[in-house]
N, C-alpha and C positions, 0 to 999 in steps of 0.2 A: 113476780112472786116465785117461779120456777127456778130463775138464777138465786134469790135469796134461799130458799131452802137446799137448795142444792150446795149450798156456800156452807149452811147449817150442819147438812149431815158429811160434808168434807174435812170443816175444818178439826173436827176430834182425832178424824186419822190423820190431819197435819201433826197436831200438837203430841199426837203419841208416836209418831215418826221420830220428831224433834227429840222428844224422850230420852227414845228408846235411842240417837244418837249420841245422844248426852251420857250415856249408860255406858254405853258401849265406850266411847273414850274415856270414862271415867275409869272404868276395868282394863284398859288397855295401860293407861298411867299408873294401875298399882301397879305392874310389873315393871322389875329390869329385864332386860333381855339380853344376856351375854351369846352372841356367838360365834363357834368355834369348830375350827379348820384345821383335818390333821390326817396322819395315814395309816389310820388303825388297821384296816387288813395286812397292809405290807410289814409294818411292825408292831404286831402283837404283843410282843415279849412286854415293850416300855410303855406303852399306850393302853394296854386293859388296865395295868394299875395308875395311869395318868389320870384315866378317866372315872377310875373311885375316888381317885382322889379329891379332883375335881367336885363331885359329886357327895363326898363328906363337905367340904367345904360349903355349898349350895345349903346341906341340909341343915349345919350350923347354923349359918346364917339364918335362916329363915324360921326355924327354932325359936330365934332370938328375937325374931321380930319384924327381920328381913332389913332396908336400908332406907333410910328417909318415909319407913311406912310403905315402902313397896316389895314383895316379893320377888326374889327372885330364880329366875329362869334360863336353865341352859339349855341351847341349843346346839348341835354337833351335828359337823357334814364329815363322811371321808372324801378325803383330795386324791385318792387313788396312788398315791406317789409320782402324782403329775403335777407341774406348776399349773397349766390350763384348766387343769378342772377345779385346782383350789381357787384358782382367779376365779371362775364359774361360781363354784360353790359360796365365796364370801360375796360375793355379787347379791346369790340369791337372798342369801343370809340378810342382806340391805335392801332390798326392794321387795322380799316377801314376807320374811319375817319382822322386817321392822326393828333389828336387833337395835343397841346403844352402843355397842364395841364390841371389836372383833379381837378373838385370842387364837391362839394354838399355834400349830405348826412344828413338825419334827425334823424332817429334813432340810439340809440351811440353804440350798439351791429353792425350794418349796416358801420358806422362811422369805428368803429375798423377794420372790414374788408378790407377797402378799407386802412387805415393807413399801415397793411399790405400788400395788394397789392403793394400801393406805393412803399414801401421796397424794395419788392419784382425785381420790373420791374422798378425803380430807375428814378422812374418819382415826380416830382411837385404835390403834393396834398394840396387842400386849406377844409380842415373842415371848414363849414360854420356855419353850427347847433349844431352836434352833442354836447350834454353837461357832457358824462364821463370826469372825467380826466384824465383816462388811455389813453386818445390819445394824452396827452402834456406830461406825467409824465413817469405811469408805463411801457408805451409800447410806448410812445415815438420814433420817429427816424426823422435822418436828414431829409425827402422826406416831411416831414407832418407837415404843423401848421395849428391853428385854429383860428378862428375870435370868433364865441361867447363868453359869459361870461360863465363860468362850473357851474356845481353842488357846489363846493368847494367854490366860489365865491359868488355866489347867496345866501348860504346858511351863508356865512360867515357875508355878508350885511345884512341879516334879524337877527342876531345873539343880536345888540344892542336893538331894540324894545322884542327879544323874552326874553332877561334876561330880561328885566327891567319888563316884566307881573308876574315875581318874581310864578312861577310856578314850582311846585315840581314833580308832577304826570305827564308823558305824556303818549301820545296817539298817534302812527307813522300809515301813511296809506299810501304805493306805489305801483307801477305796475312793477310786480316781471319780469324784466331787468332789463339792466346796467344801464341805465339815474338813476332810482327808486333804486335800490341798492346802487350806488355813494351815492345820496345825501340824502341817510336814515343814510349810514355809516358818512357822514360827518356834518351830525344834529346831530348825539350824539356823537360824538367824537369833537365838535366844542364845543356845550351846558355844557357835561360833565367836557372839561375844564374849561367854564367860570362858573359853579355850580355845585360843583362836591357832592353835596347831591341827585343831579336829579334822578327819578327813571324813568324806561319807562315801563310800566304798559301792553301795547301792542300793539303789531306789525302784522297790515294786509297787506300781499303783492297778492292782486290777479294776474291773467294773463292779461298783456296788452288788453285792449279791451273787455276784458269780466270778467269786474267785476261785482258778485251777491252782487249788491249796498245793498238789506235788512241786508243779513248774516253780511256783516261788519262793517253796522252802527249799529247792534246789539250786536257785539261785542267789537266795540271800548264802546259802552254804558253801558255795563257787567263790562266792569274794572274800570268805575268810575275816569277815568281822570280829570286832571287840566284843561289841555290843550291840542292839538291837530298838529302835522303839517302832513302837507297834503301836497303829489307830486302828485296826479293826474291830469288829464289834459283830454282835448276832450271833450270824448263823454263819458266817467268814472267817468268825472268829474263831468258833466252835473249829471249822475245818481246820485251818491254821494250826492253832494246839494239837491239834491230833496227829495232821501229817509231821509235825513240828517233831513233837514223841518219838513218834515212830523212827522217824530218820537222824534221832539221836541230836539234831539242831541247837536245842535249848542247853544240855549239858556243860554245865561249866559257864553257860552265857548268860551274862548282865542283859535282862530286858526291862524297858519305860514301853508303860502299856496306859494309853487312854481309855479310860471309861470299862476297864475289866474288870477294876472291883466294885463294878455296880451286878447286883442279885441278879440283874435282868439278865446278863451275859454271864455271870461267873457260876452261878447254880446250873444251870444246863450242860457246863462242863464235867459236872460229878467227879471220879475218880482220875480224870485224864489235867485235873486246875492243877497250874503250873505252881513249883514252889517259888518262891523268890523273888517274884518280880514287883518293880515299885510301880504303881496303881492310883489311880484317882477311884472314888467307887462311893459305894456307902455301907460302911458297918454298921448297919441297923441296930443289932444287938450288942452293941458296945457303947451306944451315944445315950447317956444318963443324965444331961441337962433336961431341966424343968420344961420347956418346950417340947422337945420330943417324945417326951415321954407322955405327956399331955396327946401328943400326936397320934404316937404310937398306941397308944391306951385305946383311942376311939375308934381309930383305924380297924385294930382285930377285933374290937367287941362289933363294928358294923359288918364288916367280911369275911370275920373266921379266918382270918391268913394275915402274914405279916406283911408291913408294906415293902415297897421297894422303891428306887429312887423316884421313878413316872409319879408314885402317889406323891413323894412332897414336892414334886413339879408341879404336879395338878394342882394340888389341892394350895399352895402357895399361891399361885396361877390367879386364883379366886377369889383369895384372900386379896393381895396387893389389888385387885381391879376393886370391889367393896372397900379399900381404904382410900382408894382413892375418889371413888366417888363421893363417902362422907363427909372427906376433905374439901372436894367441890361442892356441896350441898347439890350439886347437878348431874345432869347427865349431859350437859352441854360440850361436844369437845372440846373446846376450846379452853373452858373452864376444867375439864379434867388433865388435858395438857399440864397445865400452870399446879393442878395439885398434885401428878404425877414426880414433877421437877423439885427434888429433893425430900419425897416424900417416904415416911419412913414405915417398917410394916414389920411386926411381928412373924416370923413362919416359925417350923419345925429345927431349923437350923441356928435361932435368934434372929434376932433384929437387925434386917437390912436398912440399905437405904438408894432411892431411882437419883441418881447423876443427874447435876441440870444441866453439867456437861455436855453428856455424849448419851446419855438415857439410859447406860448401865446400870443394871442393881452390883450390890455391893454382895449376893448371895457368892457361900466359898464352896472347897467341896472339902472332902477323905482326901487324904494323902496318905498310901501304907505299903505293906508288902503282902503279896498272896502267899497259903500257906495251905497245904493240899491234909486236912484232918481228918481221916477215919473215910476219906473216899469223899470228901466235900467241901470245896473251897470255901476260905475265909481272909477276910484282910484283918492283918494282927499290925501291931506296933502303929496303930492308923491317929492322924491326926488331924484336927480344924483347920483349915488353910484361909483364913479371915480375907475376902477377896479386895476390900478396900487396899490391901497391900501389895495384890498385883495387878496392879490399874497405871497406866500412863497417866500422867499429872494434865492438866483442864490445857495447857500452854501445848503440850504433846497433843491432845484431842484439837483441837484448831488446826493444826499443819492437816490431819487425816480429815479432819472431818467435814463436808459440804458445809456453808449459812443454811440454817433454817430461813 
């Protein structure tokens, strides 16, 4: 009689156990759970607006109804501007949060890592920034594609304005990592082919973030250069322009500059932004297609400020990862694999589309010239560079790229 009653007053708190199990995974399924790896202290400048943008995109979405009936949820670790800790951090991201896919990543040494990861633990990874193209090419694998435009790309777009300054002598100046490495190797190996009398005269690669701006604006000025291209960016960059100025450098000099006419580097220059030089970047306020402006429209009405390139990283970022899930009806990777592979996606820029290639988006960038107005840089004369047109053909991605 003792065991049956005692069975009696047990079994309610089984069954509300059970419940209250059921509940709980029930609420845990209406969520997606994106999370995301990146080095927002170290670069502030392109990552506070990555991550509005990001964060517009989240709010869209789920405005709308959210995906298959789930809500969703971003998650954000900083990787400190360490591989180790972003390996740590997307680790955690899988074993405590429980995420469904892992995004972000800025720097493309940081980027690689997590491409391995990916591998690794056979998870969904969306590159959002990083611009090696060891993450679509050389080291490549199923678990990994990328959204940005690469080094190879970008450098490929500035390729018609940099022959045509009909320059012999050059002058290379990057920040000795993989971004800066990539697309030193793919400016002379791009240039070489299209004028193969080129000479390159020399090559400054200081440490990320701590470039002694004097030493190698007095060096690039020792070899007597034509012309100049320039990968640095930030707060290197900042330096570079200044001492550049100063020592008279730039005068009379043809410079190919990556990524200076994006707002995140080229508005911190103020009065000191260089005239003339040809640029990848984004002129926000000059892009009048129906997407953008759509973009742009919600962007300032949510943060009172204009965007800047990070935001339609981000917020692309979020979009492509929700179209691809819709595509898969799942969160299965496997299945979102397969819908990621030629899958096509609206952003702020038009309608891309993810390689089943080599996992490349077909996202392009600006191509223009800087132009110093009333004390504040702008890119004028700026144009769409449609990136499906500077992509190696599926037959070229087979020689670089591993088997999945």
């Amino acid at each position: 009689m003792f065991k049956l009653n005692a069975l009696a007053r047990i079994r309610p708190l089984i069954v509300g156990a059970a419940g209250l199990l059921v509940a709980v995974g029930a609420q845990a399924q209406s969520v997606l759970k994106i999370g995301e790896v990146n080095s927002y202290k170290a670069q502030p400048a392109f990552l506070e607006p990555y991550k509005k943008g990001m964060q517009l995109a989240v709010d869209e979405v789920n405005a709308a109804g959210g995906v298959m009936g789930r809500k969703v949820e971003l998650i954000t670790r900083d990787d400190n501007a360490n591989p180790g800790d972003a390996v740590r951090a997307a680790e955690e991201l899988l074993s405590r949060e429980r995420v469904d896919v892992l995004t972000g990543s800025f720097l493309s040494h940081i980027g690689l890592a997590l491409t391995d990861f990916a591998k690794q633990k056979k998870v969904f990874f969306l590159a959002g920034e990083p611009l090696t193209d060891k993450i679509v090419w050389d080291n490549g694998n199923r678990y990994t594609f990328r959204l940005r435009t690469s080094t190879y790309m970008q450098v490929a777009m500035l390729m018609p304005d940099v022959t045509a300054m009909k320059k012999k002598r050059w002058a290379i100046v990057y920040p000795n990592y993989e971004y800066g490495q990539s697309a030193a190797a793919s400016f002379k190996k791009l240039l070489k082919a299209a004028q193969p009398d080129v000479e390159f005269v020399a090559e400054q690669a200081p440490p990320l973030g701590k470039v002694d701006a004097g030493s190698v604006v007095q060096a690039l000025a020792d070899a007597k250069p034509d012309a100049i291209f320039n990968v640095l960016f930030g707060a290197d960059l900042a330096k570079f322009v200044r001492e550049g100025n100063t020592r008279g450098l730039f005068k009379g000099m043809e410079v190919a500059s990556l990524l200076t006419g994006e707002p995140e580097y080229l508005d911190p220059l103020k009065d000191e932004a260089p005239d003339g030089w040809v640029v990848t970047g984004y002129p926000w306020y000059a892009i009048k297609t129906p997407e953008h402006e759509a973009f742009r429209s919600a962007y300032e009405a949510k943060f009172k400020e204009y965007p800047r390139l990070g935001s339609v990283v981000g917020y692309s970022s979020i979009k492509s990862i929700i179209e691809g899930v819709k595509k898969a009806g799942s969160t299965d990777t496997e299945k979102i694999i397969t819908a990621f592979r030629g899958l096509n996606v609206v952003t702020p820029f038009g309608p891309i589309v993810f390689r089943p290639e080599d996992h490349q988006s077909t996202m392009g960038a600006y191509v223009g010239r800087t132009k110093n107005e009333g004390g504040k840089g702008v890119m004028v004369n700026s144009r769409y560079m449609d990136g499906a047109k500077f992509l190696p053909s599926a037959d070229e991605v087979k020689k670089m790229r591993p088997a999945d």
